[in-house]
N, C-alpha and C positions, 0 to 999 in steps of 0.2 A: 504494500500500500504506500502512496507517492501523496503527501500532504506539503504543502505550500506556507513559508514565510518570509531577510535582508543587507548587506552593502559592503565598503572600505577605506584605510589607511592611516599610520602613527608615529610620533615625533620622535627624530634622531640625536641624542645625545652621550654618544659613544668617544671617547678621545683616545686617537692614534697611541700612543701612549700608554695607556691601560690597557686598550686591545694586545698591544707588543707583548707588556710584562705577563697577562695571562695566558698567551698562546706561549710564553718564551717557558714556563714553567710545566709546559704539558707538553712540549714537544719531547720528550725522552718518553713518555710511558708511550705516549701516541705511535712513536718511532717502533718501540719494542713489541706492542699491542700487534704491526703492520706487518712487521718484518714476521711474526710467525705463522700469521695467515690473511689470506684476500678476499675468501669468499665465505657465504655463510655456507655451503655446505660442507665446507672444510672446516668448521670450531662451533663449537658451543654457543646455544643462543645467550647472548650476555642480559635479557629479558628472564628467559628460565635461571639462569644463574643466579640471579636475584628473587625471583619469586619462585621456588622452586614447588613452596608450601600451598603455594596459593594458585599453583596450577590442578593439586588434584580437585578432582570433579565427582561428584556424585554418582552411582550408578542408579537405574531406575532400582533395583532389588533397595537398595542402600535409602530411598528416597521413600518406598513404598514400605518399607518394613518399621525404620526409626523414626521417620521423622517428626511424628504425632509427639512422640517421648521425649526427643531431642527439642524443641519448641516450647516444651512444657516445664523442663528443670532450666531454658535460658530466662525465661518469664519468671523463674523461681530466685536464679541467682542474682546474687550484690558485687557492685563491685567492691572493688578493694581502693580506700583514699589513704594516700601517708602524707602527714602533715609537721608541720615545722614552726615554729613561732619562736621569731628572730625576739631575743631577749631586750632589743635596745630597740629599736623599731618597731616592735611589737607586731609587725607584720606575720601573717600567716602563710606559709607558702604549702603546697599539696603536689601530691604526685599522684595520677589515677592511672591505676593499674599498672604500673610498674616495680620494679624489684627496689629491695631498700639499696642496694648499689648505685642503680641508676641515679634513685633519687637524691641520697646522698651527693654524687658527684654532680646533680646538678647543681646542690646547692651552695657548693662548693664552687662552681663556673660563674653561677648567675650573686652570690654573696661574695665571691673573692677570696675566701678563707673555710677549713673544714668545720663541721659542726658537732658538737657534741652528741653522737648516736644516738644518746636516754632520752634528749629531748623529741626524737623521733615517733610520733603515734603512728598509730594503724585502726582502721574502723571499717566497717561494710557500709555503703553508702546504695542505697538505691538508686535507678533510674525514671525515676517520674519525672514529671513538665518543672515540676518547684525545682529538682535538684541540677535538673538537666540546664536549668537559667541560673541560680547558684555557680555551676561553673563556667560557667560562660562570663559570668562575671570576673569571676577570677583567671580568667586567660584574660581576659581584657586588660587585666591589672598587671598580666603578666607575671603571675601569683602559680601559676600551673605547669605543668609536664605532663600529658599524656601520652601512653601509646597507639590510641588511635583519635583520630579527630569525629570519629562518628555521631558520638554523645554529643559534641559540642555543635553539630551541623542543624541549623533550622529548616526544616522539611515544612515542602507545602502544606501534609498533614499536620506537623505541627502547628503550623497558624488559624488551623481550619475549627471554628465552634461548633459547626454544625453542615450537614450534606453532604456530597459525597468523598470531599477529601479527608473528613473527617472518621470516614470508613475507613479508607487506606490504610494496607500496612506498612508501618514506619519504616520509611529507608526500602521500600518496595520497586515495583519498575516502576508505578505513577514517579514515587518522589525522585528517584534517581533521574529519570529522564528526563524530568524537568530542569535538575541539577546540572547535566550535560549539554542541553539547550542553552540554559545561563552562560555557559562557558563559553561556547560557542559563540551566543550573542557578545561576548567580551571580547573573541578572536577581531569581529565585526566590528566593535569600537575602536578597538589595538590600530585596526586600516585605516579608520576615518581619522583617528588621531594624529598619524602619522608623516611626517612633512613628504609631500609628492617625490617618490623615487627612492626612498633614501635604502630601504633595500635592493633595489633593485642597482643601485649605486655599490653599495656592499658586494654585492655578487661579480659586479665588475672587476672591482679592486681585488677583493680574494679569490674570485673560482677564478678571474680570468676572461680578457674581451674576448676573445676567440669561444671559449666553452661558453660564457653568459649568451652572447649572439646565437651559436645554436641552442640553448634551450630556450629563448626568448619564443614566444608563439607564434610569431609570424615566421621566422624560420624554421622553428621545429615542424613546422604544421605541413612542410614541404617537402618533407622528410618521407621516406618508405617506412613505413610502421619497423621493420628490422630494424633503420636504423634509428629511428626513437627511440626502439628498447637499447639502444646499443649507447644513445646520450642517456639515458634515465639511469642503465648501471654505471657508467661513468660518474654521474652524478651524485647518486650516493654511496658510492665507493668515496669518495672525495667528499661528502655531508660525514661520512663516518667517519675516517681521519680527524676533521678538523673538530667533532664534538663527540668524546667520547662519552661514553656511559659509564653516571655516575653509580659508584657503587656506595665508598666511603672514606676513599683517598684524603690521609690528613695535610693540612694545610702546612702544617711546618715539618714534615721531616719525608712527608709524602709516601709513607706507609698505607697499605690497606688491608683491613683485616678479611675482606670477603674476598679480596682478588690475590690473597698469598696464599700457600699449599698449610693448613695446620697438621702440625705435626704428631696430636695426641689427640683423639676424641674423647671431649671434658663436656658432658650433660650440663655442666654447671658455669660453661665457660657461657656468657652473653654478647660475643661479640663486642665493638663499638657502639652499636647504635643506642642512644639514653632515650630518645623520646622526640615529642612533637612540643617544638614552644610557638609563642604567637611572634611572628615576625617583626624585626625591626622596622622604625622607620624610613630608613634608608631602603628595607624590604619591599615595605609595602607598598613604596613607589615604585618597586616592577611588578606590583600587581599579584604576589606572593600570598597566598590562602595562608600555608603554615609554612614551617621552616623545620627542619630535622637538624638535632643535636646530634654529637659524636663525638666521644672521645678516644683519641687512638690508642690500639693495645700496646705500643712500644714506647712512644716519648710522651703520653698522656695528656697532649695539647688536646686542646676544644675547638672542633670542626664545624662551622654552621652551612647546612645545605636550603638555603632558600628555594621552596619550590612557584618560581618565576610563569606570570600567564600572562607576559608582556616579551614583545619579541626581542628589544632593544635590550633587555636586561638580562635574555637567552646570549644574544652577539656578546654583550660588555662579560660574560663570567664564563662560556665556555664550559659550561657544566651542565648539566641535566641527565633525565631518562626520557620514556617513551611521550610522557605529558608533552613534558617541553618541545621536545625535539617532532614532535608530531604536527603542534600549532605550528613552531618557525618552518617546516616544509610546507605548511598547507602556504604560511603566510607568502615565501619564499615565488612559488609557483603563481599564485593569486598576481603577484606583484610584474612577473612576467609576461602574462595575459591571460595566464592558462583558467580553462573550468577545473577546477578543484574540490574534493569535499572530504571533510574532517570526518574519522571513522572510528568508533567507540566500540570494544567488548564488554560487554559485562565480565567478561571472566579476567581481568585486571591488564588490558593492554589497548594501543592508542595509535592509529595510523593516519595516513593518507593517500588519497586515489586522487589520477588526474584522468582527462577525459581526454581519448585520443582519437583522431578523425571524425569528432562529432558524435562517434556513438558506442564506441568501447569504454567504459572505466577499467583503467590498472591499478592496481592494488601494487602500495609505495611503503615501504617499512624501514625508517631511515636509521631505526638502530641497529635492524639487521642488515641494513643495505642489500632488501630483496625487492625484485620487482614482476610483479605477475605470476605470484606464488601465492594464491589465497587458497589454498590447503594447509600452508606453512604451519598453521596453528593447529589443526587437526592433526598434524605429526606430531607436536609435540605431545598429545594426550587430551588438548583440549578436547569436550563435547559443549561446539556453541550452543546456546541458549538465546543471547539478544545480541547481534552486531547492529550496529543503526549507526546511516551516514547522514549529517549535518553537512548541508550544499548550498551555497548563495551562489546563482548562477548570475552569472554577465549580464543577461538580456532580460532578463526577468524582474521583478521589486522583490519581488522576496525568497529567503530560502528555500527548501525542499528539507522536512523529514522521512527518510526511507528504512524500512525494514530490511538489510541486505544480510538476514541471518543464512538464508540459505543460501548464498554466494560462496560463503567459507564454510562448510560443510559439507560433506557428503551422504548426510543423513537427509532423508524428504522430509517434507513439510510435518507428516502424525507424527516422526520422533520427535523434530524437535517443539512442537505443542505439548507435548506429553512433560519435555523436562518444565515447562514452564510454569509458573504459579497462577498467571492469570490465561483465563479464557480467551478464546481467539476474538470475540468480543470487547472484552476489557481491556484485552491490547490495542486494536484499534481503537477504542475510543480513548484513550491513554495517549496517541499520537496524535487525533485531533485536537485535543485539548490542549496537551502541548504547543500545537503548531500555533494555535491562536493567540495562545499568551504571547508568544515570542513575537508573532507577526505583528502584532497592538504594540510590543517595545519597538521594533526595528520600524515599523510604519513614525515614531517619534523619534527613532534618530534620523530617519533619513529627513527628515522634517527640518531638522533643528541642523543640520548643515547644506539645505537646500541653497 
């Protein structure tokens, strides 16, 4: 089903200078990352390597047997809040859901000095609407660490007193995809914000006049489909080099604990990663939802991974995952001429397709630097459930939301209704509802920079 919503362009404030000293300090891993392999079917997806947990999947026996029970003891359980009350500030600081390690060393990062352990509590904390605004509060204070940002996300259902969002389940497909839409529509603001060219400038200067000119649209588009595919792998053969995947590489001694070989299997070992804080303000000026702590396992400096939904602020740090580097190709291609559209799993991963000769979409995956592999994920183990692609086309006012679950599978349409929560009904109408909200915003930016 093909539903209808809008636009582009965003400000460039990157200095020569900055760009130098953070490409100057990635070029050795970059170099080493290259030199061992070229293509994705020769290494490890660096996606799975990271989520290696979050890729298993449900079986229908697994789905149809537990899940009634499994539903009913999460409904049951509390979380876990450790808390801290700075003795001279009187300030309160918490950790939710994290180990007293982590917390500990945040407080230790975010106070400057270690803390007295005893003064450490611990409590079960429920999730109702009162405690779920409670901590929200205290992220905003900057007062918080969690491990995941879910509790703190305001859902459509959340705001709803009564009708049908107020049926929804929390953190469902309604509310997620409304959530991806948002996003989306920020990609849309990112373009119209953006001073005329200025990526498209960037592309010149780093990929190169020669390579920029043929991916530019009006040249590519003359191109025999071969050798389109033949610019596209160049292309993010060369997208992959220059933005690696972020893992947890520290800042000062440039260690990583998920990208070195460990030598002892310790249950007890937590890696680096502490948690999720609320981003700085220098952060939030690239548009950063949260930011990810780290402290490294060898020289125990403090790592912060801003996660950036501004493109300018992907170019000025040279860091990201599939988020980041998904929007800067959609943004990248958009700025060339191309028809593009941003492409969401539910099962934790984030691409881009571009539209070639008017009527094929290829499937763009720039952290793997694969192109026209959309099974790619079904090897790895996935069983998709919802892919959905987000499309502001050129000639048109407004977006397109599309269902392109069964593009990336090879399972027909009853299996994959079967994995899914909602009726083939309530998904549709889940994507209309969507489209209109989004189309009502983008109908007032396109307004408002007419």
């Amino acid at each position: 089903m093909t539903l209808m919503c809008g636009p582009q362009n965003e400000r460039r404030r990157t200095s020569l200078w900055s760009w130098t000293k953070r490409r100057t300090t990635l070029l050795s891993s970059i170099a080493e990352e290259a030199s061992k392999t070229t293509t994705v079917e020769e290494q490890e997806s660096v996606h799975l390597r990271l989520n290696s947990e979050a890729m298993t999947v449900k079986t229908d026996d697994d789905k149809n047997g537990g899940e009634e029970e499994e539903d009913k003891m999460k409904k049951q359980r509390k979380s876990t809040l450790l808390s801290y009350t700075n003795p001279e500030t009187k300030k309160t600081y918490s950790g939710l859901n994290v180990s007293r390690r982590r917390f500990e060393a945040w407080l230790h990062y975010t106070l400057g000095q270690p803390v007295a352990k005893e003064l450490v509590s611990e409590e079960g904390v429920g999730t109702s609407p009162h405690n779920r605004e409670l901590l929200r509060e205290k992220w905003k204070a900057r007062e918080l660490l969690v491990d995941r940002t879910e509790l703190l996300t305001v859902y459509n259902s959340d705001k709803a007193v009564n009708g049908e969002d107020a049926k929804m389940k929390r953190g469902g497909f309604g509310d997620l995809l409304h959530l991806y839409a948002d996003r989306f529509y920020g990609i849309l603001v990112d373009e119209q914000e953006e001073t005329k060219d200025s990526l498209k400038d960037w592309l010149f200067r780093e990929y190169g006049n020669n390579e920029t000119n043929q991916l530019s649209a009006s040249s590519f588009q003359q191109q025999s489909q071969a050798e389109q595919i033949r610019i596209l792998h160049h292309f993010l053969d060369w997208f992959r080099s220059q933005f690696p995947y972020y893992y947890d590489r520290c800042n000062a001694c440039g260690s990583s604990y998920k990208e070195e070989p460990q030598k002892e299997e310790d249950e007890n070992d937590e890696g680096s990663f502490l948690g999720y804080v609320l981003p700085s303000e220098d952060e939030l000026s690239g548009k950063s939802g949260r930011t990810e702590l780290y402290q490294c396992h060898k020289c125990q400096a403090f790592t912060r991974f801003p996660r950036f939904n501004k493109a300018q602020a992907v170019l000025d740090n040279y860091r990201g995952r599939c988020g980041e580097y998904s929007m800067l190709l959609y943004r990248m291609l958009s700025s060339l001429g191309h028809e593009a559209r941003w492409i969401v799993d539910w099962a934790d991963h984030v691409w881009a397709e571009i539209l070639l000769d008017g009527d094929k979409w290829i499937h763009l995956d720039p952290c793997e630097a694969a192109v026209d592999k959309p099974l790619l994920y079904e090897e790895w183990g996935k069983q998709q459930t919802y892919v959905i692609g987000f499309y502001a086309p050129n000639k048109l006012q407004y977006p397109v939301i599309e269902d392109l679950t069964n593009k990336y599978t090879s399972d027909d349409k009853e299996v994959i209704d079967k994995r899914r929560d909602e009726s083939p009904q309530e998904f549709e109408a889940a994507l209309i509802k969507t489209a209109e909200q989004i189309r009502v915003k983008v109908t007032n930016l396109t307004n408002s920079y007419a």
